[in-house]
C-alpha positions in Angstrom: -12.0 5.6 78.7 -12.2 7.6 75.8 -10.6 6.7 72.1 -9.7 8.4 69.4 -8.9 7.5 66.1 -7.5 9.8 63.2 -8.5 8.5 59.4 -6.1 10.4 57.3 -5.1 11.5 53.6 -8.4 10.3 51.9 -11.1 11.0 49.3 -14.0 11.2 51.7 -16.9 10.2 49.4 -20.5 10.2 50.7 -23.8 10.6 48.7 -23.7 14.7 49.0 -20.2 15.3 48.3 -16.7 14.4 48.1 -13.9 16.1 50.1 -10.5 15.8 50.4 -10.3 15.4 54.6 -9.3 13.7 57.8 -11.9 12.2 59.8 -11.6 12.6 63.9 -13.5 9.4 65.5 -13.7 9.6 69.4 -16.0 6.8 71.0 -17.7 5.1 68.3 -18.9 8.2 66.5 -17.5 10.8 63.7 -16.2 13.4 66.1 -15.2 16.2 63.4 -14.1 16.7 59.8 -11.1 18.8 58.6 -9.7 19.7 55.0 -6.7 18.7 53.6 -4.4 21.7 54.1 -6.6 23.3 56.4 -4.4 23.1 59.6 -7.0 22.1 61.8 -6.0 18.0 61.8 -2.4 19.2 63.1 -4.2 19.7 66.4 -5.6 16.6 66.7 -4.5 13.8 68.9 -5.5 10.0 68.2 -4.7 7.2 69.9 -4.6 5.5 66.3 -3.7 7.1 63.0 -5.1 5.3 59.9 -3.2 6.6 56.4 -5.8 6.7 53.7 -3.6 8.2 51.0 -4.7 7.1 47.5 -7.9 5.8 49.4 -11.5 6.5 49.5 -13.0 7.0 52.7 -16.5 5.6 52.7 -19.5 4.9 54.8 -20.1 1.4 55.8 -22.2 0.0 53.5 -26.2 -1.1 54.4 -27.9 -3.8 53.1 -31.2 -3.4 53.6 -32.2 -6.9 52.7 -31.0 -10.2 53.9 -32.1 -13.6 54.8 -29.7 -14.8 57.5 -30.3 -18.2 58.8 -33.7 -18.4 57.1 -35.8 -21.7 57.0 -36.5 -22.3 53.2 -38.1 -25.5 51.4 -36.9 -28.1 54.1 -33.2 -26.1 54.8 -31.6 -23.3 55.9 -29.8 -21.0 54.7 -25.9 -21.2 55.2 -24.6 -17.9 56.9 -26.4 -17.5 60.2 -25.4 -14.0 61.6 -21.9 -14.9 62.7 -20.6 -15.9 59.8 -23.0 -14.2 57.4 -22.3 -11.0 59.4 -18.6 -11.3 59.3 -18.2 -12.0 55.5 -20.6 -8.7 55.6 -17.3 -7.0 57.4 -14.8 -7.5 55.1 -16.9 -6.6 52.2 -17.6 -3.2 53.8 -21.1 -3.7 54.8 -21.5 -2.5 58.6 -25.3 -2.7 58.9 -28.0 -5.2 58.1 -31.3 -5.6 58.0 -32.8 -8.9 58.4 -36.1 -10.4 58.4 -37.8 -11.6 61.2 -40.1 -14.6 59.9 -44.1 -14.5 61.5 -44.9 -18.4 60.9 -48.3 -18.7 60.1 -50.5 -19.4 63.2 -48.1 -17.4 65.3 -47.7 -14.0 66.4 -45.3 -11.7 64.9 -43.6 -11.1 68.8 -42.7 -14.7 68.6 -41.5 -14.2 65.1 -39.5 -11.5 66.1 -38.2 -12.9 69.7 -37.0 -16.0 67.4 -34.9 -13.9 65.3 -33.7 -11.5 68.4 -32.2 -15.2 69.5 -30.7 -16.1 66.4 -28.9 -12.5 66.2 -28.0 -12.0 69.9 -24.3 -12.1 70.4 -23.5 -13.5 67.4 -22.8 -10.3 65.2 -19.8 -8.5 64.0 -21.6 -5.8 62.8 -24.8 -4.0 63.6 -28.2 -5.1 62.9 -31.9 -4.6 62.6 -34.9 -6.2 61.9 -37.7 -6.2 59.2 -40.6 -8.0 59.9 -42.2 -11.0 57.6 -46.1 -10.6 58.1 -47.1 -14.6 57.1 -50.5 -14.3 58.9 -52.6 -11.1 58.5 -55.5 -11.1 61.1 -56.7 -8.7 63.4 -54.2 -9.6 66.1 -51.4 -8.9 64.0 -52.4 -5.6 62.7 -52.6 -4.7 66.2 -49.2 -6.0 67.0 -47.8 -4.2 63.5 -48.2 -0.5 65.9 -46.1 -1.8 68.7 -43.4 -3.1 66.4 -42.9 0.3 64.8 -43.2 2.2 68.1 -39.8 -0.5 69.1 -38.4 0.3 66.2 -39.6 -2.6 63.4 -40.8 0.0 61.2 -41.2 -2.0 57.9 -43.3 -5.4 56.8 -42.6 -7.3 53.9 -45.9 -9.0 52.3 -45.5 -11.6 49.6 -47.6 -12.2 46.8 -45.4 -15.1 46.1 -44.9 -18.6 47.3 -49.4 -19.8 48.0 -48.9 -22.0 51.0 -45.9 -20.4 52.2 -45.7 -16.8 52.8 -48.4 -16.0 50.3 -51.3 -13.0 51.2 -54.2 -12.5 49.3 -55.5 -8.8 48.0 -57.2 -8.1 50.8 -54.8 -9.4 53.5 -52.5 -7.1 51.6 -54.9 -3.8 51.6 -55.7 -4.4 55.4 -51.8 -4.7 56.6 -51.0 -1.5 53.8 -54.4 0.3 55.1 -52.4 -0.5 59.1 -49.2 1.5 57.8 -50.8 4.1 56.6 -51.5 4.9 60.0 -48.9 3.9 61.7 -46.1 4.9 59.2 -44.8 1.6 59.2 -43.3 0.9 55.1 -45.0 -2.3 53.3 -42.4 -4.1 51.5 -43.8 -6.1 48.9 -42.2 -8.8 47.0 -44.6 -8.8 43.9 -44.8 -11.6 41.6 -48.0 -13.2 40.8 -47.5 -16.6 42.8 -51.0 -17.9 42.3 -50.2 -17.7 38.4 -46.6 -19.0 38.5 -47.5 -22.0 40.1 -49.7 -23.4 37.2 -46.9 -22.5 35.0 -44.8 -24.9 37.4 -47.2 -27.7 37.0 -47.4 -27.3 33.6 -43.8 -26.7 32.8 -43.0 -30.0 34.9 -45.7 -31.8 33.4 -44.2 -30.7 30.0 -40.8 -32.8 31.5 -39.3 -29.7 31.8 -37.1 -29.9 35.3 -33.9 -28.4 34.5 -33.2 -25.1 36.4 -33.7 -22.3 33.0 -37.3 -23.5 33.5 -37.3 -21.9 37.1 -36.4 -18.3 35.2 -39.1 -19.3 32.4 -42.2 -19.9 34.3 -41.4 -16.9 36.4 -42.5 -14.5 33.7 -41.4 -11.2 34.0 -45.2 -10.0 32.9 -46.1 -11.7 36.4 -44.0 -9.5 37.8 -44.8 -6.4 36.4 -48.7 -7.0 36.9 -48.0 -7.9 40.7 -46.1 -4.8 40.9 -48.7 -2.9 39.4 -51.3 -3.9 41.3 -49.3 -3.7 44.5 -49.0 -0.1 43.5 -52.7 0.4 43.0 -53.5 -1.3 46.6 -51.2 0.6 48.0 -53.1 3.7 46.3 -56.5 2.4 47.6 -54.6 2.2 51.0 -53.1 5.7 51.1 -49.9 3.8 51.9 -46.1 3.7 50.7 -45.0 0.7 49.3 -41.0 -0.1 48.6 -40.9 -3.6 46.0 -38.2 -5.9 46.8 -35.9 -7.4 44.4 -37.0 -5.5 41.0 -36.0 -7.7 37.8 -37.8 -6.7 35.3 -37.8 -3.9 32.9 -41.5 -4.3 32.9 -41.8 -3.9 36.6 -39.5 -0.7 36.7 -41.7 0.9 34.3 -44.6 0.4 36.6 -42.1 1.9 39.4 -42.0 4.6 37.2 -44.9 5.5 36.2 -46.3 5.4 39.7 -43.6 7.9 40.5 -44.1 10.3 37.8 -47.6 10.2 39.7 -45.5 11.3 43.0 -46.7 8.3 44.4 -44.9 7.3 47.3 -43.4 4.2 45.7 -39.8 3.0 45.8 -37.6 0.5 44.3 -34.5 -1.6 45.2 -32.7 -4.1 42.8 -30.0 -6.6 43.7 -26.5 -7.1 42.1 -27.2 -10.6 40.5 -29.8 -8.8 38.2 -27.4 -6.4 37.3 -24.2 -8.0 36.7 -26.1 -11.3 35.9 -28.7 -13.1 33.7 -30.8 -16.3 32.2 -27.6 -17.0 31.0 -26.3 -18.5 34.1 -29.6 -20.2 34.8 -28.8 -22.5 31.8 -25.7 -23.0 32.6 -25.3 -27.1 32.3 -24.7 -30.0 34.4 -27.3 -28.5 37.1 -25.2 -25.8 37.5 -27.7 -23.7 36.8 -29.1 -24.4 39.9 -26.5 -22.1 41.7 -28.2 -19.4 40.3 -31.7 -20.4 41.1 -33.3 -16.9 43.5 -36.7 -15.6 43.0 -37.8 -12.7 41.5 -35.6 -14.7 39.1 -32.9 -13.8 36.9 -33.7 -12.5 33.5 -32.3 -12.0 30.1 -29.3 -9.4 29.5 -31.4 -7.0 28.1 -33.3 -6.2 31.1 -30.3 -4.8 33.0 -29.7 -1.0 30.9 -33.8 -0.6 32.3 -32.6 -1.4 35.6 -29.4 1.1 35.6 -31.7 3.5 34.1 -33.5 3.2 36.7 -30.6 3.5 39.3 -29.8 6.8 37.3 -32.5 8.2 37.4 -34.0 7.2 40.9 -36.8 5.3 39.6 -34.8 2.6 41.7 -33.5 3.7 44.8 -31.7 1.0 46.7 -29.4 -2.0 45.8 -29.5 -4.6 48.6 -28.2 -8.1 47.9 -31.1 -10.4 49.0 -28.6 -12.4 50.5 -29.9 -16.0 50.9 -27.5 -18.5 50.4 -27.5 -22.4 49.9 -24.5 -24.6 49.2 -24.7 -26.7 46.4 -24.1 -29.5 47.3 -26.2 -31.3 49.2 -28.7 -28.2 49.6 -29.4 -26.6 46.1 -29.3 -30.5 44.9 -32.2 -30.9 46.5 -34.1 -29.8 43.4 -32.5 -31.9 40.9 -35.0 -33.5 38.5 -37.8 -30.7 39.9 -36.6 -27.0 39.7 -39.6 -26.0 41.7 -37.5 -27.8 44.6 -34.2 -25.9 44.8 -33.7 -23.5 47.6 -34.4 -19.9 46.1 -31.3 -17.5 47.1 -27.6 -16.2 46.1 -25.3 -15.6 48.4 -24.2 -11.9 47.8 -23.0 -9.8 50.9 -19.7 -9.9 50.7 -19.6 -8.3 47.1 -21.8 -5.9 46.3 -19.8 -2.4 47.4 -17.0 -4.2 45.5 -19.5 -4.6 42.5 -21.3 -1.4 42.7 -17.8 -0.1 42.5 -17.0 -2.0 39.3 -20.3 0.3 38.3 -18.1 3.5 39.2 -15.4 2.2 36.7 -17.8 1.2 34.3 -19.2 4.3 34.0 -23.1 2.7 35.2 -23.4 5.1 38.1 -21.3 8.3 39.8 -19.2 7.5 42.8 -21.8 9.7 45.2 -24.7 7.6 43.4 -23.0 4.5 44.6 -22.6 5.8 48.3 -26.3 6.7 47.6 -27.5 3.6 46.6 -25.6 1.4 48.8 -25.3 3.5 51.8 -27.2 6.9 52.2 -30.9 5.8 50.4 -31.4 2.3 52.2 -30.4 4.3 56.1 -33.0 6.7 54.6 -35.3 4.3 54.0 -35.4 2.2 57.0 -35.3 5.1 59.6 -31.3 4.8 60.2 -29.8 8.1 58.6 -28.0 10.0 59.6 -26.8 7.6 62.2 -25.6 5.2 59.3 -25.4 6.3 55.5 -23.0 8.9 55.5 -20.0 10.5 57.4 -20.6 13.4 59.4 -20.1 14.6 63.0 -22.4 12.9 65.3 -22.8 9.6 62.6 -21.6 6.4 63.9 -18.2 5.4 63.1 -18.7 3.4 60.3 -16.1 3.9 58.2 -14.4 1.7 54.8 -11.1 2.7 53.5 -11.5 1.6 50.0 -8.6 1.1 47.8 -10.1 1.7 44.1 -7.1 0.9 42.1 -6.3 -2.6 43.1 -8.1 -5.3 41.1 -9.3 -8.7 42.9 -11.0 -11.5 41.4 -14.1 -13.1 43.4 -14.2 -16.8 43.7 -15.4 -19.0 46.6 -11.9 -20.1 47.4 -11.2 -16.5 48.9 -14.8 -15.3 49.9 -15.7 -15.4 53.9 -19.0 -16.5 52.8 -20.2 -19.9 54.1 -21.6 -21.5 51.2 -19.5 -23.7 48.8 -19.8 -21.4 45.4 -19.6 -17.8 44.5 -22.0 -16.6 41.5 -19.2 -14.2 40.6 -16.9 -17.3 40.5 -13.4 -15.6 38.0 -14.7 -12.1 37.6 -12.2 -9.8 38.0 -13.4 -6.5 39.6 -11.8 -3.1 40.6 -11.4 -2.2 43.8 -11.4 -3.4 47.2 -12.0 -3.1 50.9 -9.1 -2.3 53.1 -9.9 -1.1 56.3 -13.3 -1.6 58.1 -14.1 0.5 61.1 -17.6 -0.3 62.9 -18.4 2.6 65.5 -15.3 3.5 65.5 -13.8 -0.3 65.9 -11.2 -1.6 63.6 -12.9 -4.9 62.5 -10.7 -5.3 59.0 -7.3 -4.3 59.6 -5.6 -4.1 56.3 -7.2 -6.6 54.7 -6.5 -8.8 58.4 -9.7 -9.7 60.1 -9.8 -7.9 64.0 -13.3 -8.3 64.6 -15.4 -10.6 67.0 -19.1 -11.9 67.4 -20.9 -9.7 69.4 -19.8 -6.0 68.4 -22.8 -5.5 66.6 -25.8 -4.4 68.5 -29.5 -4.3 67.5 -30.6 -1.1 66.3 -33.9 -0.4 66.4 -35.1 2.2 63.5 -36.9 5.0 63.1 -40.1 5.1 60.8 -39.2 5.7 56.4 -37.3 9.4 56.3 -38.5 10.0 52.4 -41.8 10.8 53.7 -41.3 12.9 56.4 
């Protein structure tokens, strides 16, 4: 039976334009846009009528980068994809992308079936996957072609975490040298792990424990030479790369020369570095630990490099890195050894709330926020236009955002299931109101209408900026 739903009186902003319109939905999907004052909406029949006077009428936001449910030094992260995708919901985030985990000594299909069993049925919104290459051998670069013709089109490499998830140089060139002909997109978190762990060792032989030190060892030179010399591979490879998490004003510089080179290099920073810092990281009692995520979080004066950067699209993307551990009894672990607390924030609710705060501030433009947080990461992960923007034919993803009305973020109001917020008392302008998820109300005025299981997989199409 068919539905349709009328979305009336807004701002419609999206990354190319903003319009004064009403937007028709009929079965999951935009169905047509009409001015204001144009007549055409009198026509219109809807089942439901949504009043968006005063509002903005946004695209669902995409984070391109979480860690739902993921296994990290002896725990798990706290959100699995019910609740991790519902807190996503009602902060106007309607797609994810998650990261399938290949454990070492295992295939990246049972990687991927793993997190396929994790996700199923348990989402409110919709999903897709990335996939964590742990194990590069000859078998798995032959598996890496039939993930991208399903629809895994990207593969995040570490150069991070020896013992873990870490790949050497040439494990790195041979999975970049497999995407460039595939067209597969390496994503490369690039900090010199190899070098970071005798700063550890030394740091803790030093006494040093307390959780600044995490930030300390993790020098932002380590990851500025990792990002450079993932560039260069990447070079060697004839491949595109897209660097995770960017900190460091050092590492954006290397972004940006690499760029200036039209290199096919991209960028994507994360809300905690810009609305956050070392600061917090020696925050006392332990508390510090809270803010404990790797690349790490760096002195104030990085972040004017790093909205430079999302100015002038040296940085295209802000995902959240979402990876959250509860305090107690999880980031605790690493009391009296920082090198043992659980690296992640939790994030997923806030960031279109804080990108917005960027509006206000006068950081970014309101399209450049729809373009970071929407529009660029559905380019980048084969999803646009089906997500990323509104437009007839796009799913139905649609926020009604209220930018007057100020809120302030704590952990005794966020959906979240972790036991602090790192944005504990700030007060930020603007809010979510209504959420729509192909063309399902799953915020209702600020009432949550959703369920576990709306949210289907999405399998994705291979990185549109080089197309």
């Amino acid at each position: 039976m068919s539905t349709r739903t009328l979305v009336r009186g807004g701002l419609v902003i999206t990354a190319a334009e903003e319009t004064h319109a009403d937007v028709l939905v009929e079965d999951g999907r935009v169905a047509a846009l009409a001015a204001h004052g144009s007549g055409i909406a009198d026509s219109w029949t809807a089942d439901r009528t949504i009043d968006a006077t005063g509002r903005y009428v946004i695209p669902g936001g995409v984070d391109a980068h979480t860690h739902m449910e993921l296994p990290f030094g002896g725990t798990f992260a706290s959100d699995d994809f019910e609740t991790g995708t519902r807190a996503a919901a009602w902060g106007g985030t309607t797609t994810i992308v998650d990261f399938a985990v290949q454990s070492v000594g295992h295939t990246l299909r049972e990687g991927l079936d793993a997190w396929h069993a994790k996700a199923d049925g348990k989402c409110a919104v919709d999903y897709a996957f990335h996939m964590i290459l742990s194990d590069v051998d000859e078998h798995a670069l032959k598996e890496m072609d039939l993930l991208v013709e399903e629809g895994v089109t990207s593969f995040k490499l570490f150069m991070a975490y020896p013992g873990v998830f870490y790949s050497d140089d040439g494990r790195i060139l041979r999975a970049m040298q497999r995407s460039a002909l595939n067209g597969g997109l390496i994503m490369m978190h690039a900090e010199n792990g190899i070098a970071i762990d005798v700063l550890v060792e030394q740091a803790l032989a030093r006494g040093e424990t307390d959780p600044r030190h995490h930030g300390e060892v993790r020098k932002a030179l380590l990851e500025a030479e990792a990002t450079h010399r993932a560039v260069q591979l990447a070079r060697v490879a004839g491949a595109p790369l897209y660097v995770v998490h960017v900190s460091a004003e050092e590492a954006v510089a290397e972004l940006a020369a690499a760029r200036d080179l039209g290199l096919p290099v991209f960028g994507e920073t994360c809300p905690q570095y810009l609305f956050l810092s070392a600061d917090n990281l020696a925050e006392p009692d332990f508390e510090g630990a809270k803010y404990v995520c790797s690349t790490p979080l760096r002195p104030r004066e990085h972040q004017a490099a790093l909205w430079r950067g999302l100015r002038t699209d040296d940085l295209q993307v802000v995902s959240t890195d979402h990876c959250p551990f509860c305090f107690k009894g999880q980031k605790e672990l690493g009391r009296g050894d920082f090198s043992r607390i659980p690296n992640g924030l939790p994030g997923v609710e806030h960031r279109m709330d804080l990108l917005h705060q960027a509006v206000v501030d006068g950081h970014i433009s309101r399209r450049r926020w729809i373009e970071i947080a929407c529009a660029a990461p559905a380019r980048m992960f084969g999803l646009y236009p089906k997500k990323g923007t509104i437009a007839p034919g796009a799913d139905a993803d649609l926020v009604v955002y209220d930018p007057a009305t100020t809120q302030t973020i704590s952990a005794r109001t966020h959906h979240m299931n972790v036991d602090y917020s790192a944005y504990e008392g700030r007060t930020v302008t603007g809010r979510v109101e209504t959420v729509l998820s192909r063309g399902e109300v799953v915020i209702d005025r600020r009432t949550y209408t959703g369920r576990a299981g709306h949210g289907v997989y999405t399998p994705r199409a291979t990185c549109q900026y080089l197309t």
